[in-house]
C-alpha positions as CSV (number, residue, x, y, z in Angstrom):
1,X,0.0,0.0,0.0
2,X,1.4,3.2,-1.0
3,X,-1.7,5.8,-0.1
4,X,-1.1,6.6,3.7
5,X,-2.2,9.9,5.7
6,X,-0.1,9.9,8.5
7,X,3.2,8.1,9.7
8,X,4.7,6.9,12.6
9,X,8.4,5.5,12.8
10,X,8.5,3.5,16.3
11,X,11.8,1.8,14.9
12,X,13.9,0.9,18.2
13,X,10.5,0.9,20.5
14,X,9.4,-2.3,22.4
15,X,6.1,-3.5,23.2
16,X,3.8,-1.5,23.8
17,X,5.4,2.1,22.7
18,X,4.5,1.4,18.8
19,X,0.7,0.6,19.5
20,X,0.6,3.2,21.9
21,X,2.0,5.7,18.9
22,X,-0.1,4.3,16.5
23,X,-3.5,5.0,19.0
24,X,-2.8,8.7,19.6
25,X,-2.4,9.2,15.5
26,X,-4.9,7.8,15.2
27,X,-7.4,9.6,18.2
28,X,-6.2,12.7,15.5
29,X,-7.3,11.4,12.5
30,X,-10.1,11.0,10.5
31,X,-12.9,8.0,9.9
32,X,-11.2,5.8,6.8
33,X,-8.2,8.0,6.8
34,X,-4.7,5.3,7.1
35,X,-1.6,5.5,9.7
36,X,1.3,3.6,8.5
37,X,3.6,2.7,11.4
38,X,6.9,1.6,10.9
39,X,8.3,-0.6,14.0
40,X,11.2,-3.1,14.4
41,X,9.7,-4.7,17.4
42,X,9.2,-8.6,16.1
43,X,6.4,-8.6,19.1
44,X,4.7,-5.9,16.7
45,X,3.2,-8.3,14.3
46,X,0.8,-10.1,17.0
47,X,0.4,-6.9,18.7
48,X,-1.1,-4.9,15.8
49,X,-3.3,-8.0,14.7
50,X,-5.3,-7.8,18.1
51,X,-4.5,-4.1,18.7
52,X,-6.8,-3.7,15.2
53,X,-9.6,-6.7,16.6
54,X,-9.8,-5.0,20.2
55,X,-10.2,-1.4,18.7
56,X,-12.3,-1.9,15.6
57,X,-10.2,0.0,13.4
58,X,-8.9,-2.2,10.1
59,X,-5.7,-3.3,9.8
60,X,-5.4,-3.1,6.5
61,X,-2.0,-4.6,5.4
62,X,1.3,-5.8,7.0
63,X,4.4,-7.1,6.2
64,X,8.3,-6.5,6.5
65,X,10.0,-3.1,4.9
66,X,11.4,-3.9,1.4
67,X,15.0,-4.0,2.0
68,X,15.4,-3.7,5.3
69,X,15.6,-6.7,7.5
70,X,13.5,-7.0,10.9
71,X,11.8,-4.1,9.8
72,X,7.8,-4.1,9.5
73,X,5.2,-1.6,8.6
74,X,1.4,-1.7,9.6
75,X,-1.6,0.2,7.6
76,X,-4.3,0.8,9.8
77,X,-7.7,2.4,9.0
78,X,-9.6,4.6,11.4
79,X,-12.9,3.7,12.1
80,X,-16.1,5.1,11.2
């Protein structure tokens, strides 16, 4: 995904600094606008899958950063 309206780097942050930065963007955002956060916590993966479950927002894609090894990036919509 390539279309994001906000971005959070929580590269270097453990659990649960990189949900809690991707909340707060997110309490600022608008319904069906997208936060991409980039973390390097492996623990991130499972975290944003429920994180996205318990909140109701979508978690729209995931997956490691092209070219950069233990990196991830989320895509998370806002609820209506």
């Amino acid at each position: 995904m390539n279309y994001f309206d906000k971005e959070v780097d929580a590269r270097g942050l453990n659990c649960p600094l990189p949900i809690l930065r991707a909340k707060k963007a997110l309490s600022t955002m608008e319904a069906g606008q997208v936060v991409r956060v980039i973390a390097t916590d492996p623990g991130s993966v499972k975290d944003f899958a429920a994180f996205a479950r318990q909140t109701g927002n979508e978690l729209v894609e995931q997956g490691q950063v092209e070219g950069e090894a233990d990196t991830y990036e989320f895509y998370l919509r806002r609820k209506a």
